[in-house]
N, C-alpha and C positions, 0 to 999 in steps of 0.2 A: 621470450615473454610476449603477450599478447594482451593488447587494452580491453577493457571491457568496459559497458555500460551498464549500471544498474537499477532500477524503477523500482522501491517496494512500498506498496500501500497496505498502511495497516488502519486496519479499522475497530469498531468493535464486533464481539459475536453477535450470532444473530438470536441470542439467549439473554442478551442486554440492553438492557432499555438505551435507547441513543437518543439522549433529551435534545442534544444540537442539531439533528434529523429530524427530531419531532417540530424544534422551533421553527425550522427553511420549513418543512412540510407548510404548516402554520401560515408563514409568511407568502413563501408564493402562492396559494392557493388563495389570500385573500387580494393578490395582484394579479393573477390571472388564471383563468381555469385548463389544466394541463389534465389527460385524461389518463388512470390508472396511475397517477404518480406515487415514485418512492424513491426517497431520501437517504441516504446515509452517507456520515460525516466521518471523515477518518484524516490522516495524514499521509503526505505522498516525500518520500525523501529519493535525490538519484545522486549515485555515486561512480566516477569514473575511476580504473585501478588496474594494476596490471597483475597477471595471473598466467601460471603456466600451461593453461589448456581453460576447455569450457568449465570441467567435469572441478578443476580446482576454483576455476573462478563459482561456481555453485554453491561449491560447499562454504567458503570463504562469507559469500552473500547469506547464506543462510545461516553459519554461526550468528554474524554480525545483528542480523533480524530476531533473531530467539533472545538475543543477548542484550540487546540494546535498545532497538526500535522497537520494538513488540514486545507489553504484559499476557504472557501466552494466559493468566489466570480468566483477563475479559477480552483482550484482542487478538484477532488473529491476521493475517497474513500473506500477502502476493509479492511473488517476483516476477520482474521481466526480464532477462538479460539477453545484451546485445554486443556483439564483438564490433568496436569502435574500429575504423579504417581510420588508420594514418596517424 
């Protein structure tokens, strides 16, 4: 078996309005002026876990995201995975 690291950020689509992106936009811009700025607000979960290769820790991670962390109806979805030394 072999550790892995997980990173999935899910956010919303870019088909839905992200009113807590809109509000940061809002707010930093009346704190200070940043040029071509854009926003988007989502959640970041990491998961460490052991798995019998990459190809199963993948699939593992991305049940887990379709199932749990992520309403595939308005949110979508990133992984990162990283094979943990030691």
């Amino acid at each position: 078996m072999k550790r892995f690291k997980a990173t999935v950020n899910v956010g919303l689509k870019p088909t839905i309005k992200d009113v807590k992106a809109i509000t940061l936009k809002d707010a930093v811009s009346g704190l200070v002026e940043l040029e071509n700025l854009k926003c988007k607000a989502g959640n970041r979960y990491t998961l460490e876990f052991d798995a019998e290769n990459e190809l199963d820790a993948e699939n593992k991670i991305k049940l887990v995201a379709e199932e749990i962390l992520a309403n595939s109806v308005i949110e979508e979805y990133e992984i990162m995975l990283e094979e943990c030394n030691g």
